[in-house]
PDB file with one MODEL, atoms N, CA, C and O in Angstrom:
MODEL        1
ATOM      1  N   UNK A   1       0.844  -1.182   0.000  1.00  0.00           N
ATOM      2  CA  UNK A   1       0.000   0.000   0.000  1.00  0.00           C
ATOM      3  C   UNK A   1       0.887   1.241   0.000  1.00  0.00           C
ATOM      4  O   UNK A   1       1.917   1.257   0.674  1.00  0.00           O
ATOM      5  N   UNK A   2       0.591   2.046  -0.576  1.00  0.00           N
ATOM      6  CA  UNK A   2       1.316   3.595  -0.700  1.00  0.00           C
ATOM      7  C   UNK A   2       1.090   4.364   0.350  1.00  0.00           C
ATOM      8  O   UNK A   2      -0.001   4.288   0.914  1.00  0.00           O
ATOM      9  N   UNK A   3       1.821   5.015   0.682  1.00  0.00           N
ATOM     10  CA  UNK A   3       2.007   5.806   2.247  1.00  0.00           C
ATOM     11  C   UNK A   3       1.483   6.933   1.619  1.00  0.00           C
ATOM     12  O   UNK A   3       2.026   7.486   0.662  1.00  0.00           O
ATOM     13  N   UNK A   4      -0.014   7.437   2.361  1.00  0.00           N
ATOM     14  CA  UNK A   4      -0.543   8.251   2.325  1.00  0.00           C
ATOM     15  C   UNK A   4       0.044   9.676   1.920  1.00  0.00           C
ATOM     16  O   UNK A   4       1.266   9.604   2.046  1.00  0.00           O
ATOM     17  N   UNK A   5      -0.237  10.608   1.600  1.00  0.00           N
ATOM     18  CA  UNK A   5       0.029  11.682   0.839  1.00  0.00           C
ATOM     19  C   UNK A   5      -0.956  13.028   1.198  1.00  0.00           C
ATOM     20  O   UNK A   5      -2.171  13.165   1.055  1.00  0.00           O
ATOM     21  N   UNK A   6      -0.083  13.817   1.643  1.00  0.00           N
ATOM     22  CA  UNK A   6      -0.745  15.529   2.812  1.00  0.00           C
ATOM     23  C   UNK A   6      -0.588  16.367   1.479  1.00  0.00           C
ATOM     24  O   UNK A   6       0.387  16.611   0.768  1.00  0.00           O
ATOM     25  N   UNK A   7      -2.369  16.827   1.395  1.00  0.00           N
ATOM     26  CA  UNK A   7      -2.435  17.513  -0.019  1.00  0.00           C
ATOM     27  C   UNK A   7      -3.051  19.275   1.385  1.00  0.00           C
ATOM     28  O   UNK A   7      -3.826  18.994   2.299  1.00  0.00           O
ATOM     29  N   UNK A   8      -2.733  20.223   1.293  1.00  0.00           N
ATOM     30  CA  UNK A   8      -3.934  21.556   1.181  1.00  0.00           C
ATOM     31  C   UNK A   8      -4.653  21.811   0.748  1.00  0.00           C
ATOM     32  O   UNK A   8      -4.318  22.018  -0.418  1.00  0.00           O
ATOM     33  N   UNK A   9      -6.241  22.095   0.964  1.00  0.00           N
ATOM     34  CA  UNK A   9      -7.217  22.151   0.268  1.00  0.00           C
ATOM     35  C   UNK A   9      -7.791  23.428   1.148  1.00  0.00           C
ATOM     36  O   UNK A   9      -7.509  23.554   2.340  1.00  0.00           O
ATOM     37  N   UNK A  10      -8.920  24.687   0.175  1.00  0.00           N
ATOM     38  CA  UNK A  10      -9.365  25.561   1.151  1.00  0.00           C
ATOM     39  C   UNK A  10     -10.502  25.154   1.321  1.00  0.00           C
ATOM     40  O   UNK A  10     -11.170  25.253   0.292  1.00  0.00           O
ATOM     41  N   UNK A  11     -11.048  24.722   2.192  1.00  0.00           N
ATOM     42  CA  UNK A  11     -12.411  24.254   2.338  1.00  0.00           C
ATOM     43  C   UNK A  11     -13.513  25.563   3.071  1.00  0.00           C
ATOM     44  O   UNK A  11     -13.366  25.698   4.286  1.00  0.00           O
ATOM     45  N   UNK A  12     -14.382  26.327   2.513  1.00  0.00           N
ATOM     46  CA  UNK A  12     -15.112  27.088   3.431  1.00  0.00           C
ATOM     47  C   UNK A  12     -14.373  28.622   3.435  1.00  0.00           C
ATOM     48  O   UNK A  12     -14.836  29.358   4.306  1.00  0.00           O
ATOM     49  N   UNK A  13     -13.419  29.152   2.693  1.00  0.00           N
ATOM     50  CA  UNK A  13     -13.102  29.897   3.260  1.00  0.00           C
ATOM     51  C   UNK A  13     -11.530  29.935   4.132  1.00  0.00           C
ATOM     52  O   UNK A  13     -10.773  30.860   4.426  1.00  0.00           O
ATOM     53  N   UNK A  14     -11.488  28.395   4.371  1.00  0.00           N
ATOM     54  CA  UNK A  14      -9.970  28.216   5.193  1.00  0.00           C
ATOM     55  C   UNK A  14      -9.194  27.439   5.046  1.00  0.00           C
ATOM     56  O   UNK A  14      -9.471  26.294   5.403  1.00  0.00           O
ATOM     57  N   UNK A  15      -8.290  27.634   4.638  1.00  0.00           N
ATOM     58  CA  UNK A  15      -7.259  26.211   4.436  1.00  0.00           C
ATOM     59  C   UNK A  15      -6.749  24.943   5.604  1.00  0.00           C
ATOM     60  O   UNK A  15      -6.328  25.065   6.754  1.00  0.00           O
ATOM     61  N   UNK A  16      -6.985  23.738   4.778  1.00  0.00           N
ATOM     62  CA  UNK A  16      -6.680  22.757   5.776  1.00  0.00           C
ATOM     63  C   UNK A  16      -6.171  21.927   5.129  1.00  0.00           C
ATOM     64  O   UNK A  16      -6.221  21.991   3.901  1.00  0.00           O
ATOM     65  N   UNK A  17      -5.406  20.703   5.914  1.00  0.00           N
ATOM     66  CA  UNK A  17      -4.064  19.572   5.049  1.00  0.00           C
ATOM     67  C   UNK A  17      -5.096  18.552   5.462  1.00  0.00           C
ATOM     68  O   UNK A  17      -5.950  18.672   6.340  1.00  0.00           O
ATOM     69  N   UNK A  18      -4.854  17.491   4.642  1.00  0.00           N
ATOM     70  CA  UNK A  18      -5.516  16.488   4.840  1.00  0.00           C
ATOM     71  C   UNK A  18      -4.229  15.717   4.126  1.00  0.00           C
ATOM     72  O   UNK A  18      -3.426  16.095   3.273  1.00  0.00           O
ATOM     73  N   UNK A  19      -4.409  14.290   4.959  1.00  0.00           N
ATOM     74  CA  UNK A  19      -4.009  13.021   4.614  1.00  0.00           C
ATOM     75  C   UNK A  19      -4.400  11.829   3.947  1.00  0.00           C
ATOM     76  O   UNK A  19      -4.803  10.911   4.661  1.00  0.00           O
ATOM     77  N   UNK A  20      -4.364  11.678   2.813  1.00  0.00           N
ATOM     78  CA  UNK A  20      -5.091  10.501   2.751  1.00  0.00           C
ATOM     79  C   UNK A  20      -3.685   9.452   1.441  1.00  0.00           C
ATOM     80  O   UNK A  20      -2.600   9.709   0.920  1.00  0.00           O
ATOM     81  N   UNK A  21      -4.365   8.637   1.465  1.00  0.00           N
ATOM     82  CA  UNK A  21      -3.863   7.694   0.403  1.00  0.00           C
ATOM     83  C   UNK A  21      -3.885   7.810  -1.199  1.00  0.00           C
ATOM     84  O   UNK A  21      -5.012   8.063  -1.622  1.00  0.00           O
ATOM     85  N   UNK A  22      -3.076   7.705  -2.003  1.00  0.00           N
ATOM     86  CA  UNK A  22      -3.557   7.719  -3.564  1.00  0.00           C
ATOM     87  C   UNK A  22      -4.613   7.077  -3.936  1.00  0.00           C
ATOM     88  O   UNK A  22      -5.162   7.401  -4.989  1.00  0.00           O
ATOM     89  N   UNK A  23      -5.080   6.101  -3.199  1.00  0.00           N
ATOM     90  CA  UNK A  23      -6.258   5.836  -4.158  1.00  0.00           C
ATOM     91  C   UNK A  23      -7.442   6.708  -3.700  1.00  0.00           C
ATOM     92  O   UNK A  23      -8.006   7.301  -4.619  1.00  0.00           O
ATOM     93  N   UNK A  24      -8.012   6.935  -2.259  1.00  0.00           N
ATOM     94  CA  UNK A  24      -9.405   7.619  -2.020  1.00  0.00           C
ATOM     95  C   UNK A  24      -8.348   8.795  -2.639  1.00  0.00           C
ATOM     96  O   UNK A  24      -9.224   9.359  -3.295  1.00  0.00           O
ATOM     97  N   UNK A  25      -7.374   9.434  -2.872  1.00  0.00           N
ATOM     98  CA  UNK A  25      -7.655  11.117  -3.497  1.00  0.00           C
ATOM     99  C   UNK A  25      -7.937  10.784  -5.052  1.00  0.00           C
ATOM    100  O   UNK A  25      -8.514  11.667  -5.687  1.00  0.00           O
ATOM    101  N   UNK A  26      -7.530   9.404  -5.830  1.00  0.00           N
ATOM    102  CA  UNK A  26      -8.482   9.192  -7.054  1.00  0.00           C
ATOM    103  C   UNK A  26      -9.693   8.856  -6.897  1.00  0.00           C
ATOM    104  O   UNK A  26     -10.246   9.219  -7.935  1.00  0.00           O
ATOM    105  N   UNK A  27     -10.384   8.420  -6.284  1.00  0.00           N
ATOM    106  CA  UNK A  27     -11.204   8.227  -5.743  1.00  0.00           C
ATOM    107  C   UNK A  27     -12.630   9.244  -5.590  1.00  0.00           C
ATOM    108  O   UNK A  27     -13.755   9.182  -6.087  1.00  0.00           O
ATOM    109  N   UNK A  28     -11.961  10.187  -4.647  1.00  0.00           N
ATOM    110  CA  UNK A  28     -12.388  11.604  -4.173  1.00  0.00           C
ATOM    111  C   UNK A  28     -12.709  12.097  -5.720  1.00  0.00           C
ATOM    112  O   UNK A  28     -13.841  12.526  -5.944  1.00  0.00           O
ATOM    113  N   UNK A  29     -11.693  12.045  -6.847  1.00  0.00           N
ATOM    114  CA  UNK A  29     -11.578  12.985  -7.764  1.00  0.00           C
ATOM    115  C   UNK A  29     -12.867  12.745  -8.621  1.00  0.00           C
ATOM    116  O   UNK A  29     -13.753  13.507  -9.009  1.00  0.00           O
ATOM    117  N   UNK A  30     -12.568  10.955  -8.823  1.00  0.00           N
ATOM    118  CA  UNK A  30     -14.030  10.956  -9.630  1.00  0.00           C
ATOM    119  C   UNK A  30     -15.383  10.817  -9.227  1.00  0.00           C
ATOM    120  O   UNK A  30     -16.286  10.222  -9.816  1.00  0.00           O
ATOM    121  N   UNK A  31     -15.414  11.373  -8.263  1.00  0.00           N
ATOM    122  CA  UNK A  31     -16.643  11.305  -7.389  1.00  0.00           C
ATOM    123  C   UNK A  31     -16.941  12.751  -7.880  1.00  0.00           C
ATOM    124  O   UNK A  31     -17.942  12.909  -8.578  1.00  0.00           O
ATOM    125  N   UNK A  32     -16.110  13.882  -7.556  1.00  0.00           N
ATOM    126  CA  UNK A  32     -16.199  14.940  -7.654  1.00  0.00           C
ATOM    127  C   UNK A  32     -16.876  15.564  -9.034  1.00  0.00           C
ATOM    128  O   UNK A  32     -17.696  16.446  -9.288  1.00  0.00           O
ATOM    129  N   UNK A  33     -15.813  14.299 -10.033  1.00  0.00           N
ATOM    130  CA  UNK A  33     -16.344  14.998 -11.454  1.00  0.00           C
ATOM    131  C   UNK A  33     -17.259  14.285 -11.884  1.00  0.00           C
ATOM    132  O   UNK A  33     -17.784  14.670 -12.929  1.00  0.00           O
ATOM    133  N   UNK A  34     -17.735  13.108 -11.297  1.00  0.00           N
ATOM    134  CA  UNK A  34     -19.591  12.543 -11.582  1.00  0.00           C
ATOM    135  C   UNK A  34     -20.343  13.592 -10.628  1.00  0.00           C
ATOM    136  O   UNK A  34     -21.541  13.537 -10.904  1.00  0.00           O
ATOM    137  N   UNK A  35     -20.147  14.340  -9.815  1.00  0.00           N
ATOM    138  CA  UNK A  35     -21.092  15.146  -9.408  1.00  0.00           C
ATOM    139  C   UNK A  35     -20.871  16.272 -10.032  1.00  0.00           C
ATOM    140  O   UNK A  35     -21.718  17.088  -9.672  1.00  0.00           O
ATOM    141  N   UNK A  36     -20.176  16.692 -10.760  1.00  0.00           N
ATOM    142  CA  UNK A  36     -19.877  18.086 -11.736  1.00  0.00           C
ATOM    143  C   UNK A  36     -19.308  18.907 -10.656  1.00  0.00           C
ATOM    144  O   UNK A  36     -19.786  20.039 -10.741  1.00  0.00           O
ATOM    145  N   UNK A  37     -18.306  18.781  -9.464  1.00  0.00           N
ATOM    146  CA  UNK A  37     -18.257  19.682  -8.743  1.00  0.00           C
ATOM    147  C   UNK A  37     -16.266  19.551  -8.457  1.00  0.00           C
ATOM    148  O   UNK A  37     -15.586  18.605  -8.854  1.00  0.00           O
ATOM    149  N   UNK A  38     -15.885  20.428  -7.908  1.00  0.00           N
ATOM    150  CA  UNK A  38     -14.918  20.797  -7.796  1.00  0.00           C
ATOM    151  C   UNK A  38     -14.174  20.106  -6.656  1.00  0.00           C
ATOM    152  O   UNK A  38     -14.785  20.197  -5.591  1.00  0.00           O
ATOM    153  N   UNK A  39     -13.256  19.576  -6.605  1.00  0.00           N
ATOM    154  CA  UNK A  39     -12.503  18.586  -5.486  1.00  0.00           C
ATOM    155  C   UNK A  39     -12.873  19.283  -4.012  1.00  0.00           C
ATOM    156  O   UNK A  39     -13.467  18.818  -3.040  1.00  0.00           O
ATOM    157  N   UNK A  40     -12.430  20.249  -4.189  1.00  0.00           N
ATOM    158  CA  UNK A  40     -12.773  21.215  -2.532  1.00  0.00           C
ATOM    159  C   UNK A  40     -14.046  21.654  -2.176  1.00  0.00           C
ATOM    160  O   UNK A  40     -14.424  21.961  -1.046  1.00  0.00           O
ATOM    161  N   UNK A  41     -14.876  21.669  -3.528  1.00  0.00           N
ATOM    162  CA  UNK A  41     -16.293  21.901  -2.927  1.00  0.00           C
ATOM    163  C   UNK A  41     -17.440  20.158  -2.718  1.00  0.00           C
ATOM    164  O   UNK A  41     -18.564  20.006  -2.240  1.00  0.00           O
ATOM    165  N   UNK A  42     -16.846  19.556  -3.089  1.00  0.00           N
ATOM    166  CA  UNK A  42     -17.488  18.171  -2.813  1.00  0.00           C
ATOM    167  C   UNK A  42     -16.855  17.927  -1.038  1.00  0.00           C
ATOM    168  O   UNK A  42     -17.571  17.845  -0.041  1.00  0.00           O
ATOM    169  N   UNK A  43     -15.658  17.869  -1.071  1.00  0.00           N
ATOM    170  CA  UNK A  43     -15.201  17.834   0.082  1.00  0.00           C
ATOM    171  C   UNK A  43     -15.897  18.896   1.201  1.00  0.00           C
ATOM    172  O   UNK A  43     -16.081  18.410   2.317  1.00  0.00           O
ATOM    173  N   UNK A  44     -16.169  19.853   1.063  1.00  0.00           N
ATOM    174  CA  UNK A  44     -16.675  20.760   1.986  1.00  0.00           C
ATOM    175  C   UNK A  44     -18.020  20.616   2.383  1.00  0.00           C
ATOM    176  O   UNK A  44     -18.430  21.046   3.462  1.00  0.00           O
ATOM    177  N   UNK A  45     -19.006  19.798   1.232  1.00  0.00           N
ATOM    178  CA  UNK A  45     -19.986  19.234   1.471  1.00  0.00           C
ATOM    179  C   UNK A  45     -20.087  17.929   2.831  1.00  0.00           C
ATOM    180  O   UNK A  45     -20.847  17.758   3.785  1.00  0.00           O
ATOM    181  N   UNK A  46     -18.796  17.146   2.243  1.00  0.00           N
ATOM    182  CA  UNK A  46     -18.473  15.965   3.305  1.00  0.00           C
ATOM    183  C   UNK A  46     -18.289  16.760   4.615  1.00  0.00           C
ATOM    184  O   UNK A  46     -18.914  16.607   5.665  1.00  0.00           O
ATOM    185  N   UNK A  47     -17.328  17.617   4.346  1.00  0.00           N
ATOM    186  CA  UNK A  47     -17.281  18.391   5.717  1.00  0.00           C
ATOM    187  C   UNK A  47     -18.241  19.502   6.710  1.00  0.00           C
ATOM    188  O   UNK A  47     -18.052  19.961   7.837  1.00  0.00           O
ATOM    189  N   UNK A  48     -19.043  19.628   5.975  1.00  0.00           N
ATOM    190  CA  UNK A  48     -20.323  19.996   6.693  1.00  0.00           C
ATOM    191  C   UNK A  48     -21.489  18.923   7.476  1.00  0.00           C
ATOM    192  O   UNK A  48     -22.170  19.190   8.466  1.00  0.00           O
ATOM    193  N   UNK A  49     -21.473  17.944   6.872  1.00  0.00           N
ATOM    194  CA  UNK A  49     -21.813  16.974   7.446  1.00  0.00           C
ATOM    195  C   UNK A  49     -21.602  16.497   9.091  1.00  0.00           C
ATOM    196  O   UNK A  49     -20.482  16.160   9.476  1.00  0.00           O
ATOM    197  N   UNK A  50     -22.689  16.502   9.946  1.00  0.00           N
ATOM    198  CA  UNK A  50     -22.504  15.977  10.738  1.00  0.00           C
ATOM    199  C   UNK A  50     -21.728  14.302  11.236  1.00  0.00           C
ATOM    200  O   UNK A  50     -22.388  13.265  11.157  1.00  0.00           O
ATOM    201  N   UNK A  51     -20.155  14.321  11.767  1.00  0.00           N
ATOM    202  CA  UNK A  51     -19.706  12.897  11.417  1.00  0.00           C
ATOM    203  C   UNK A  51     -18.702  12.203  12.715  1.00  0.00           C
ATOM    204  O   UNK A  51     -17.752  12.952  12.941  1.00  0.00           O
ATOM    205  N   UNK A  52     -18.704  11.536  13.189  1.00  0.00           N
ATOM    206  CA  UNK A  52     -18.055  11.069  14.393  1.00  0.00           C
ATOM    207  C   UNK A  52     -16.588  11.192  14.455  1.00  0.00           C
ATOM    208  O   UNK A  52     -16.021  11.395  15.529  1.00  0.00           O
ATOM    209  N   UNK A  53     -15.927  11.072  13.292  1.00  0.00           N
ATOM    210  CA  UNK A  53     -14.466  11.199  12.977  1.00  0.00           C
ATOM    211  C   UNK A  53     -13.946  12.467  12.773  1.00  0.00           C
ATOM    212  O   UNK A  53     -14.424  13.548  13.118  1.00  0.00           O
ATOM    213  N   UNK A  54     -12.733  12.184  12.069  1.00  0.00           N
ATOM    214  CA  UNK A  54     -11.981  12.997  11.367  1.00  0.00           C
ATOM    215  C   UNK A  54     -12.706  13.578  10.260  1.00  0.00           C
ATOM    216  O   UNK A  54     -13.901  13.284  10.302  1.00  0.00           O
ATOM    217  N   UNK A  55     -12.395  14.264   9.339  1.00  0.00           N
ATOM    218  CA  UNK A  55     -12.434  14.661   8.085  1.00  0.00           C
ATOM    219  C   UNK A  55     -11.909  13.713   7.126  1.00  0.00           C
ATOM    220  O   UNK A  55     -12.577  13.616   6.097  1.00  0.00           O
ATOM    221  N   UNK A  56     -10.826  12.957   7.218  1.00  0.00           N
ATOM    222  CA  UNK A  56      -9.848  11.984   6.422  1.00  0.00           C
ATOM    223  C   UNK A  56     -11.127  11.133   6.862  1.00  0.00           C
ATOM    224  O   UNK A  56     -12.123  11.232   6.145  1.00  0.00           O
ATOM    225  N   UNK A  57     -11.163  10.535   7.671  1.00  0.00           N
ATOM    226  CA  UNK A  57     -12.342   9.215   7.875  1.00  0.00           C
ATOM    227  C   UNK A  57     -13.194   9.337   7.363  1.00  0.00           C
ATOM    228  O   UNK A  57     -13.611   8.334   6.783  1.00  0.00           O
ATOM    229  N   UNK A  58     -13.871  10.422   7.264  1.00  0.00           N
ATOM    230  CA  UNK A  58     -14.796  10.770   6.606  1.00  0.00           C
ATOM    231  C   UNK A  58     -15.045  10.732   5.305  1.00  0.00           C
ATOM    232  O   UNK A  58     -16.144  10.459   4.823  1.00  0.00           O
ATOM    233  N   UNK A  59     -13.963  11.024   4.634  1.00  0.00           N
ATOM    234  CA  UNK A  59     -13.913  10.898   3.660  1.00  0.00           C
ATOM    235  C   UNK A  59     -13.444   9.798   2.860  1.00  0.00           C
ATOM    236  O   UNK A  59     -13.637   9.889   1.648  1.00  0.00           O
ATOM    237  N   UNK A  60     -12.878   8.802   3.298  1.00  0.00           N
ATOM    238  CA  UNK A  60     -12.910   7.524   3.201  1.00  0.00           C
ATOM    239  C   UNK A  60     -13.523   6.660   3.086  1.00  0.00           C
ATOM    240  O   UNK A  60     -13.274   5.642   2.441  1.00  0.00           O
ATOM    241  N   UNK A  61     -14.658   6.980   3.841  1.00  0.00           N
ATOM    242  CA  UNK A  61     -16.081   6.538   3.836  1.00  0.00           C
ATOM    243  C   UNK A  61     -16.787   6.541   2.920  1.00  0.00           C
ATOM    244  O   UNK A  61     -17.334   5.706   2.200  1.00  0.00           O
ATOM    245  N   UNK A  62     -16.708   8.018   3.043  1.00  0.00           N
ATOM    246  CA  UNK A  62     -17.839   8.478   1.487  1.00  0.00           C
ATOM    247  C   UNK A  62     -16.782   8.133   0.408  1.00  0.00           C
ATOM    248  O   UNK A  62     -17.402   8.475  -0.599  1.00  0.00           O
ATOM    249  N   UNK A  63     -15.680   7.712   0.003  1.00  0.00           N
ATOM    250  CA  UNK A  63     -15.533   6.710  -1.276  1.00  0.00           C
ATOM    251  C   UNK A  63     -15.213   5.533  -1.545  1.00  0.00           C
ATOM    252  O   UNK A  63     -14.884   5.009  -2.610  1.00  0.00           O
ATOM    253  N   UNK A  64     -15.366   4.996  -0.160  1.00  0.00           N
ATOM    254  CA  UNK A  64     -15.371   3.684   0.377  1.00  0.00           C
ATOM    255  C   UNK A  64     -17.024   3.427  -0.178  1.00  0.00           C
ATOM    256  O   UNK A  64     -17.272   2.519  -0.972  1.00  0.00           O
ATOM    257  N   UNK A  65     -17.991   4.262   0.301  1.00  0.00           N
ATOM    258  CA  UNK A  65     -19.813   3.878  -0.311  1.00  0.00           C
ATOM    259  C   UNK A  65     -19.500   4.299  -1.677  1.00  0.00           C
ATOM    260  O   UNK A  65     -19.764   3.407  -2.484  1.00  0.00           O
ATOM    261  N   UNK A  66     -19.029   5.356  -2.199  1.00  0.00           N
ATOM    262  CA  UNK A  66     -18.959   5.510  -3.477  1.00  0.00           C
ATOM    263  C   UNK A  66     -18.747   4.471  -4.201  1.00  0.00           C
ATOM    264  O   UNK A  66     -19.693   3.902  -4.745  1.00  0.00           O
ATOM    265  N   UNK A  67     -17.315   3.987  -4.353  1.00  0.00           N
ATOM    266  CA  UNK A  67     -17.158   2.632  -4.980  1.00  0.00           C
ATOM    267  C   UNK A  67     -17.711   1.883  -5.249  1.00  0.00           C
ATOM    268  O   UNK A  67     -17.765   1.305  -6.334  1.00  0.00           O
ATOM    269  N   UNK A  68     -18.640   1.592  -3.667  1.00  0.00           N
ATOM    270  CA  UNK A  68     -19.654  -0.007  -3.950  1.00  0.00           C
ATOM    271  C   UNK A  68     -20.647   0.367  -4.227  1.00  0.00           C
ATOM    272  O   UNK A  68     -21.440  -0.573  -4.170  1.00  0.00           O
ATOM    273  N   UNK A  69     -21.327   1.665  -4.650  1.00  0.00           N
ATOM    274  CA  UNK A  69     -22.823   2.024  -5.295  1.00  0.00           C
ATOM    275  C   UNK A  69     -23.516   2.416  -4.645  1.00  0.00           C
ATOM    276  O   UNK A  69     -24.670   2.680  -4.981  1.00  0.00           O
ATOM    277  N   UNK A  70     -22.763   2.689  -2.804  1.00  0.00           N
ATOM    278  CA  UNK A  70     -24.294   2.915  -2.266  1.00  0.00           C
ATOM    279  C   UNK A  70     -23.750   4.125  -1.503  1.00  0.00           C
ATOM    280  O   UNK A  70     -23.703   4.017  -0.277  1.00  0.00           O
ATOM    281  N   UNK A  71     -23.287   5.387  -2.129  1.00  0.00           N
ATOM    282  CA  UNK A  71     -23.706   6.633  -1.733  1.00  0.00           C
ATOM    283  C   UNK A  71     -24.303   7.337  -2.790  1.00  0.00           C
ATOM    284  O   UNK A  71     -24.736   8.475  -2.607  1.00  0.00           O
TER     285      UNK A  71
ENDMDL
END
């Protein structure tokens, strides 16, 4: 597995680093561009979301359901 990878993104107005792995940030990407939306504004959606974790977990999640069809 590939050792995760710390990208900056401005989410909201503010910049924040996130960690994740090469595949959820391909992942993330085509999620983004089947929803017609922009990497940081799909993400900011995730991040408005009420969610028990992190932001990274979070988002893992949502392309962890992505993948298998059921987000």
């Amino acid at each position: 597995m590939e050792a995760p990878q710390k990208r900056s993104i401005v989410i909201a107005g503010h910049a924040t680093s996130l960690s994740l792995e090469p595949v959820f940030w391909q992942t993330l990407r085509e999620m983004a561009a089947e929803k017609q939306q922009s990497l940081p504004e799909m993400i900011a959606e995730i991040d408005a979301t009420e969610r028990p974790a992190s932001l990274s977990s979070a988002l893992r999640v949502a392309a962890l359901k992505w993948a298998r069809g059921s987000a």
